[in-house]
Backbone as numpy.savetxt, mean C-alpha at the origin, in Angstrom:
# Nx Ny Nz CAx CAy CAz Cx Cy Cz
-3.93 -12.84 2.91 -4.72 -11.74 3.39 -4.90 -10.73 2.26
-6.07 -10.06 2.05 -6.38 -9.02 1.11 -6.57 -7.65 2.41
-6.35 -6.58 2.39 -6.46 -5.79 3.07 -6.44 -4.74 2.48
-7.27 -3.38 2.55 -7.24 -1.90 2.23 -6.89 -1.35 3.32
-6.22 -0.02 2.77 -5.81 0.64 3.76 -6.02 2.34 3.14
-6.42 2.99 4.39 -6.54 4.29 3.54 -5.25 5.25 3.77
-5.05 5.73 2.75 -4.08 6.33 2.40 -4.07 8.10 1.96
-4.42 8.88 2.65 -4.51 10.01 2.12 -3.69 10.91 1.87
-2.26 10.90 1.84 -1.19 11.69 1.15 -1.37 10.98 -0.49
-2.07 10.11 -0.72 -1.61 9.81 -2.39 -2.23 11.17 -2.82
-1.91 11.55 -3.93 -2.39 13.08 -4.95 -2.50 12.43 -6.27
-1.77 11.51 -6.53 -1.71 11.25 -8.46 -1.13 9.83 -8.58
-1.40 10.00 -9.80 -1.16 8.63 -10.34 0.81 7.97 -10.42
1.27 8.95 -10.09 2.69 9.23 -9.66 2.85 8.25 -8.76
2.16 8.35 -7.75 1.90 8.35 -6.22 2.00 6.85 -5.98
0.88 6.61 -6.81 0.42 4.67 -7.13 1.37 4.13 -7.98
1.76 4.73 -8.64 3.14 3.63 -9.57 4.41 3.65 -8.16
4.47 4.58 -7.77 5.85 4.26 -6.65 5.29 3.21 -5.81
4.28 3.55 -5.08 3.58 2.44 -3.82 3.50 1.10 -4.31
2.97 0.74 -5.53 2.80 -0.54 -6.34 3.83 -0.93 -6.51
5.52 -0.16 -7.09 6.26 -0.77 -7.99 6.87 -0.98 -5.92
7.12 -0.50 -5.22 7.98 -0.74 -3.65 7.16 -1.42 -3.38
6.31 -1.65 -2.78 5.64 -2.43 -2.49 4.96 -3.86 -2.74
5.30 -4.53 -4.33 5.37 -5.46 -4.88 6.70 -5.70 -5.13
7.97 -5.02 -5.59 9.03 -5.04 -5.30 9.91 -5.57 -4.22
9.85 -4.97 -3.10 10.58 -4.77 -1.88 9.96 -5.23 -0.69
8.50 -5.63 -0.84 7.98 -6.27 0.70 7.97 -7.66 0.37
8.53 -8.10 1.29 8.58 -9.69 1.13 7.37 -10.22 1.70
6.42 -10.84 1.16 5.25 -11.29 1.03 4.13 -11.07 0.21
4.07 -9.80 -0.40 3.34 -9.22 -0.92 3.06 -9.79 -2.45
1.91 -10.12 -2.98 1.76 -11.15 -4.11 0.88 -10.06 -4.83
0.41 -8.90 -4.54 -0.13 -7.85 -5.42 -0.68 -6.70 -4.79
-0.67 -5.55 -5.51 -1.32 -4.28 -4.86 -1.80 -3.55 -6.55
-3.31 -2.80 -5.23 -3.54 -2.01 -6.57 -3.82 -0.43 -5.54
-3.82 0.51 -6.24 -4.42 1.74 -5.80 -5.18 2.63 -6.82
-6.09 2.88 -5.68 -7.35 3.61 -6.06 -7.52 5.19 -5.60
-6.91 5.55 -6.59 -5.78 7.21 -6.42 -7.56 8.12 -5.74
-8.54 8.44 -6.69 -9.78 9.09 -6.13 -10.21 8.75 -5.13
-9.92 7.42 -4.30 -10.63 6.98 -2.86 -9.59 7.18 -2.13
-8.37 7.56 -2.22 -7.37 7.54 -1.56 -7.29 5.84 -0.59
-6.90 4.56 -1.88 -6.88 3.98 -0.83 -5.83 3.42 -1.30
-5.09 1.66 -1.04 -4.44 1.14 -0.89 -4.90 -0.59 -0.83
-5.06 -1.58 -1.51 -5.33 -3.06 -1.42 -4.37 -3.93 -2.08
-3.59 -4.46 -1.01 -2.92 -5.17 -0.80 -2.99 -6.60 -0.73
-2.87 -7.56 -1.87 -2.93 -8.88 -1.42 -1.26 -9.44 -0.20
-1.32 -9.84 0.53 -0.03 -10.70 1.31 -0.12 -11.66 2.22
0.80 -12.22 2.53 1.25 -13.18 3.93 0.50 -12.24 4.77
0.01 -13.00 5.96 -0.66 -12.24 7.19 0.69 -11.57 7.64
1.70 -12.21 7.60 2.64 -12.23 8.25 3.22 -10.34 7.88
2.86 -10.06 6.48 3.49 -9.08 6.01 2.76 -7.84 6.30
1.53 -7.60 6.86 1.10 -6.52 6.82 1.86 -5.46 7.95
2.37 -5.66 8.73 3.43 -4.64 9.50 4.42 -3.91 8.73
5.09 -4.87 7.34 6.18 -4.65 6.61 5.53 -3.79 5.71
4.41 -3.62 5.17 3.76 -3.19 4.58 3.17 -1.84 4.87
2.64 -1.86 5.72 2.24 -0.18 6.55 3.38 1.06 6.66
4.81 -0.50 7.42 6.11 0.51 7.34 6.77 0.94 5.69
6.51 0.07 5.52 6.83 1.22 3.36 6.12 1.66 3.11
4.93 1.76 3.42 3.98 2.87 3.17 4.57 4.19 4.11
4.26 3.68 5.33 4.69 5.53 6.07 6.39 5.57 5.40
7.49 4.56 5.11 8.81 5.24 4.89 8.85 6.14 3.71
7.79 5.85 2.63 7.44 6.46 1.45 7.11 7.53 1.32
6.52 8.06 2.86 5.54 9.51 3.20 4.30 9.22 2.44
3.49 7.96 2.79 2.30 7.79 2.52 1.69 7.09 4.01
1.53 7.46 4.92 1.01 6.75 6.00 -0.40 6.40 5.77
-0.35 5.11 6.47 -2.14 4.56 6.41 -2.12 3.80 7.02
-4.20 3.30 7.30 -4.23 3.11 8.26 -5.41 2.08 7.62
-5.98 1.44 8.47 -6.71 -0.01 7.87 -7.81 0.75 7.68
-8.16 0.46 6.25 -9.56 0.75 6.06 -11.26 -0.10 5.80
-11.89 0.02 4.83 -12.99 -0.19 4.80 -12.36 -2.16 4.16
């Protein structure tokens, strides 16, 4: 699954190295992410299986989101 998600607590490029490095790190399924700090978003390659695990490290991070475009 490829999925975006919008994300509007990101502010900086800070923001996207934490979400990328936990989130390719620490979610088990996850085979790549990129973020797109000016759209406030979030694209996630993973297992279908992982996108729940995925949303929840996003909000545990204090970045909540929500499926986007």
């Amino acid at each position: 699954m490829k999925k975006t998600y919008e994300t509007p607590a990101i502010h900086c490029h800070s923001c996207a190295s934490l979400i990328r490095e936990t989130l390719e790190e620490d979610v088990e399924g996850v085979r790549s992410v990129s973020v797109d700090v000016p759209a406030k978003r979030v694209t996630v390659e993973a297992d279908d299986a992982a996108e729940a695990r995925v949303l929840k490290a996003l909000a545990d991070l204090g970045y909540p989101a929500e499926p986007g475009c």
